[in-house]
C-alpha positions as CSV (number, residue, x, y, z in Angstrom):
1,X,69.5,104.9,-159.7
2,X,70.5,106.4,-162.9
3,X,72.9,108.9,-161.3
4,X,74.1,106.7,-158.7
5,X,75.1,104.0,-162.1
6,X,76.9,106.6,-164.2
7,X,79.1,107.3,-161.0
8,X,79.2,103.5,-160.6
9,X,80.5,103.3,-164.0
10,X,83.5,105.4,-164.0
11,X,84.9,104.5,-160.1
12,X,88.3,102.5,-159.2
13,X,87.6,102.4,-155.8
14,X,84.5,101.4,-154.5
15,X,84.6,97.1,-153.8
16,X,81.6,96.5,-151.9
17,X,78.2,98.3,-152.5
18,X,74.9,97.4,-150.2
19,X,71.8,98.1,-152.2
20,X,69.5,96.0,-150.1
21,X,66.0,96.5,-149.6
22,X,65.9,99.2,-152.2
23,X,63.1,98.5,-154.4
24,X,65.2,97.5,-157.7
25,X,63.2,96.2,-160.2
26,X,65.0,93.7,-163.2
27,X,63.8,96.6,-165.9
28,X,66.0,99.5,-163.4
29,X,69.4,96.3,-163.5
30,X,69.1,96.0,-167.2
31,X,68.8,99.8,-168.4
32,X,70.9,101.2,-165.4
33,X,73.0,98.6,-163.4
34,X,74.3,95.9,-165.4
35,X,75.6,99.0,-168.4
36,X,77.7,100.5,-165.3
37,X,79.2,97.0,-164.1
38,X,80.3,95.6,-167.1
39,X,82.5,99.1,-167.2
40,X,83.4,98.8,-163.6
41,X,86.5,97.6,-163.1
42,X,86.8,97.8,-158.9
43,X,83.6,96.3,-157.4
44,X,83.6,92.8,-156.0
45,X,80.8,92.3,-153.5
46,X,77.1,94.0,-154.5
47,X,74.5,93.1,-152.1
48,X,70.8,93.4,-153.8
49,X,69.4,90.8,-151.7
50,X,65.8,91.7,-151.0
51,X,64.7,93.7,-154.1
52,X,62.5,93.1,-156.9
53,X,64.8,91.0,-159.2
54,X,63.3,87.7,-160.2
55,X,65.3,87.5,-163.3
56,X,68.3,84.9,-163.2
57,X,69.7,86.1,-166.2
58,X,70.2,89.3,-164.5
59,X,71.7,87.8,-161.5
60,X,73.5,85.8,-163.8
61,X,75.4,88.6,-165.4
62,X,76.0,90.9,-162.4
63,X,77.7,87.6,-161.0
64,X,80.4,87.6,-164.0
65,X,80.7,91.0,-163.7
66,X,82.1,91.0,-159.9
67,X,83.8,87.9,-160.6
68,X,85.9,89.8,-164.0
69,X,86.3,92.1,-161.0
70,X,88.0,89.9,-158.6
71,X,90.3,88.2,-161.3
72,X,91.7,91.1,-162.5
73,X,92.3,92.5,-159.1
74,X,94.3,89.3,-158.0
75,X,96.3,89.5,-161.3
76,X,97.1,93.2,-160.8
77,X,98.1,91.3,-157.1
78,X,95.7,93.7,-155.3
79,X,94.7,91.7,-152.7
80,X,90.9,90.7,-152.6
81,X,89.8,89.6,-148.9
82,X,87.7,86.3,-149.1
């Protein structure tokens, strides 16, 4: 997860990601996932259902994250599909 975050970090491309069923704890979001989306400035749909996170905080901030995401892309009038 840590290499896949520092690519995640740095990419203007990527909008959806499906990380389901992959075993992500809320200690592997806080140290690896939620550093590389608050840098991120392309993803708008991250699927992590079915994973270890029980944390709402967590959920919480990777939530803002993709929504900073999607406002920025509809005020650069790159169109976001709903």
């Amino acid at each position: 997860m840590k290499a896949f975050s520092k690519v995640l970090k740095y990419d203007e491309y990527l909008r959806l990601i499906d990380l389901r069923y992959n075993k992500i704890t809320d200690n592997v979001v806080k140290s690896d996932l939620l550093p590389a989306l608050k840098n991120n400035a392309s993803l708008t749909n991250l699927d992590i259902r079915d994973n270890n996170i029980n944390l709402y905080k967590n959920l919480q901030v990777i939530a803002l994250c993709l929504l900073k995401n999607i406002d920025k892309l509809k005020r650069s009038k790159i169109i976001v599909k709903k």
